[in-house]
C-alpha positions as CSV (number, residue, x, y, z in Angstrom):
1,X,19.1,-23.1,-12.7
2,X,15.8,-21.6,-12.1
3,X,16.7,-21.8,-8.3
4,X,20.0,-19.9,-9.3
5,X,18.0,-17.2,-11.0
6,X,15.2,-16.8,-7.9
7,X,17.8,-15.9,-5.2
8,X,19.8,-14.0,-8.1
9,X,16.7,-11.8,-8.3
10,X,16.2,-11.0,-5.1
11,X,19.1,-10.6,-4.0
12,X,19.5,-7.8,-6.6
13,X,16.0,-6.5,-5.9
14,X,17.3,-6.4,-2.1
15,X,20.0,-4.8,-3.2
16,X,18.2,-1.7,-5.3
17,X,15.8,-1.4,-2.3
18,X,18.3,-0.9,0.1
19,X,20.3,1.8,-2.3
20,X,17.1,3.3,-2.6
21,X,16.2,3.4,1.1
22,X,19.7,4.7,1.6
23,X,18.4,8.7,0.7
24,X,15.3,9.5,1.2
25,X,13.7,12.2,-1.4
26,X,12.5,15.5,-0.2
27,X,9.6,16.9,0.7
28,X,9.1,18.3,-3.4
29,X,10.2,14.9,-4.5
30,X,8.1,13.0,-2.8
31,X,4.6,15.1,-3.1
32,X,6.1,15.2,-7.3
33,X,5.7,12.0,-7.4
34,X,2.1,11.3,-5.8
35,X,-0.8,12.3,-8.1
36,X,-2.6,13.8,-5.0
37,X,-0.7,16.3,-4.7
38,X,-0.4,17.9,-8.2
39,X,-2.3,20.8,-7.4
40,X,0.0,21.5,-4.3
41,X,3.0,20.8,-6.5
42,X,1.7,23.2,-9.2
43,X,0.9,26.3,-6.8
44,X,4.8,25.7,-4.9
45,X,6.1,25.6,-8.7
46,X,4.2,28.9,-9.4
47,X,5.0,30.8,-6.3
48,X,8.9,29.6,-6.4
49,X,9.2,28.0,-3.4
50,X,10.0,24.7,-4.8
51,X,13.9,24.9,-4.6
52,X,13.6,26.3,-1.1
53,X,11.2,23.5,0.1
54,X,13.9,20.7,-1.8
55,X,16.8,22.2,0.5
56,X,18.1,21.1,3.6
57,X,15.5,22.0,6.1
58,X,13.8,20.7,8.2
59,X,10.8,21.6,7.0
60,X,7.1,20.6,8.3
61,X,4.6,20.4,5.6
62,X,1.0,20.4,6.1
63,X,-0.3,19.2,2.8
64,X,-3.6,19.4,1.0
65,X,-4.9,16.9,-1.2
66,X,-6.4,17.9,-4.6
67,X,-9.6,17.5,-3.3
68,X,-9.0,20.0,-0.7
69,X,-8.1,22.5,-3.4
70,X,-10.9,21.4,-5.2
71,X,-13.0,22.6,-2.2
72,X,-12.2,26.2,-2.5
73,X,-14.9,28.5,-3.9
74,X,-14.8,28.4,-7.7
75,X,-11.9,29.7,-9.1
76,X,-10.0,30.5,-5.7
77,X,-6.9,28.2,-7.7
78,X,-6.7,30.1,-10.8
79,X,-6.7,33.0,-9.2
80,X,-4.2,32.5,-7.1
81,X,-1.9,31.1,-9.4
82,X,-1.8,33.9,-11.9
83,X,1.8,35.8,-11.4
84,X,0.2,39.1,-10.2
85,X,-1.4,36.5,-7.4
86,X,2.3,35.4,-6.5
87,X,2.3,37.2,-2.6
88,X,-0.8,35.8,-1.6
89,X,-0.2,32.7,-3.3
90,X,3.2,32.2,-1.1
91,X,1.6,33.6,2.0
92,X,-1.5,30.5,1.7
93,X,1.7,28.2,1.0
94,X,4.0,29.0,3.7
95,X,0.6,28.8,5.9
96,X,1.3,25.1,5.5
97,X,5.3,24.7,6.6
98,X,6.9,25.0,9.5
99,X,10.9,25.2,9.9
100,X,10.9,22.5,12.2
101,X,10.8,18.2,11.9
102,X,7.4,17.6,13.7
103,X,6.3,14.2,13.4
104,X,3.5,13.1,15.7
105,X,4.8,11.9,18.2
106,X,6.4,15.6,18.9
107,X,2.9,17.5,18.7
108,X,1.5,17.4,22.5
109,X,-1.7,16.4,23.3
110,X,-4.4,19.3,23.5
111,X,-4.8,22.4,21.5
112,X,-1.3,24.1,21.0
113,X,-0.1,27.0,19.1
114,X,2.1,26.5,16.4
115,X,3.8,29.1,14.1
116,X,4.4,28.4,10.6
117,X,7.1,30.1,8.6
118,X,4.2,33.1,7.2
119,X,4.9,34.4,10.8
120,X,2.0,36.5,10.9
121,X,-0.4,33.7,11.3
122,X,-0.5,30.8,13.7
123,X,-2.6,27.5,13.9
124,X,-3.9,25.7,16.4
125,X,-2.5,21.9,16.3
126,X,-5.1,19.7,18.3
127,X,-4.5,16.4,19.1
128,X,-6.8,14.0,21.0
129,X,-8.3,10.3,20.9
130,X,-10.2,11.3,17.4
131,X,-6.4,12.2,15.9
132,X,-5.1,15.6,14.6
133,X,-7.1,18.6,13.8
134,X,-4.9,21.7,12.1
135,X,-7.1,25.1,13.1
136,X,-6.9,28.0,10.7
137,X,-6.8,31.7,10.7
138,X,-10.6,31.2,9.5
139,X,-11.6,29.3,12.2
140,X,-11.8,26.0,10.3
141,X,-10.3,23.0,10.8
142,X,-8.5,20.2,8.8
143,X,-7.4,16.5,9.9
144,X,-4.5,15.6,9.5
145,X,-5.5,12.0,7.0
146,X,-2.2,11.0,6.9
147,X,1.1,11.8,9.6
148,X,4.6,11.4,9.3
149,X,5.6,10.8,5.5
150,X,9.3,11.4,5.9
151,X,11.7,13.0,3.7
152,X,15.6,14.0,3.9
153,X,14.5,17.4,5.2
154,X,11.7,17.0,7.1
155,X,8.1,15.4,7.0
156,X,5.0,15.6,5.5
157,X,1.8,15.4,7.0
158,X,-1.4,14.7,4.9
159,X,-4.1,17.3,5.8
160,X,-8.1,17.1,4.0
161,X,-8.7,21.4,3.7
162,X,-6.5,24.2,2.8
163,X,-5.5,26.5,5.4
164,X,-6.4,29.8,5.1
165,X,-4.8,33.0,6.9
166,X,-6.7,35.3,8.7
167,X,-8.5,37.2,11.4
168,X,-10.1,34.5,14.0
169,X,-7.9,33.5,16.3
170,X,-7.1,29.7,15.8
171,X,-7.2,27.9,19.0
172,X,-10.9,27.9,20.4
């Protein structure tokens, strides 16, 4: 009997994990459900982008850790997400997506170019022997901590620093 109840169990265990694996969540879903990324979820909540970024896609998401947001000058979070903050808040998101499925396999070796949906901006994806670095309009640089988290429309990868728009060019 116990026998009968062990195979019983994983077979329906089996069973639940492949319905499960069957759709994958989105990129919202996903970064909802991991505690390191509750600030990320709480600024894409406040600047409305979270139905968008739950759609079909494909979407590239470069996302910061709470730590990262945590590394901002003091208050740089609040301030953004105060609904008079709303623009600038969605400009510094949509910083961090591009409407393409890049995994890493896809980004070339070197320092490329890449334009993300706030098509003003661009960043400079770098990718050598040490792994990915993601180059900012401030000249700064995250690394990419964790690549190819994939979702039903698109991919996430895990990046250590916020980036920033603005004036220095981002490939060196």
């Amino acid at each position: 009997m116990t026998r009968f109840l062990k195979t019983t169990a994983a077979a329906l265990a089996a069973t639940i994990a492949l319905s499960g694996a069957a759709k994958a969540d989105n990129i919202v879903e996903i970064a909802a459900a991991d505690d390191r990324f509750s600030t990320l979820v709480a600024a894409v909540t406040a600047a409305g982008l979270a139905e968008t970024l739950s759609g079909p896609g494909p979407f590239t998401v470069y996302a910061p850790v709470n730590d990262a947001f945590a590394a901002l000058p003091e208050g740089t979070v609040e301030t953004l997400l105060k609904p008079e903050n709303k623009g600038q808040l969605t400009d510094v998101l949509l910083y961090h997506v591009d409407d393409r499925k890049l995994t890493a396999g896809m980004i070339p070796s070197g320092s490329n170019y890449f334009k993300p949906i706030l098509a003003s901006q661009r960043l400079c994806i770098t990718k050598g022997s040490g792994g990915v670095t993601i180059a900012d309009g401030t000249g700064e640089s995250a690394n990419v901590v964790i690549a190819d988290i994939m979702a039903d429309n698109g991919v996430i990868h895990v990046i250590d620093k916020v980036l920033l728009p603005g004036t220095r060019p981002a490939c060196h």
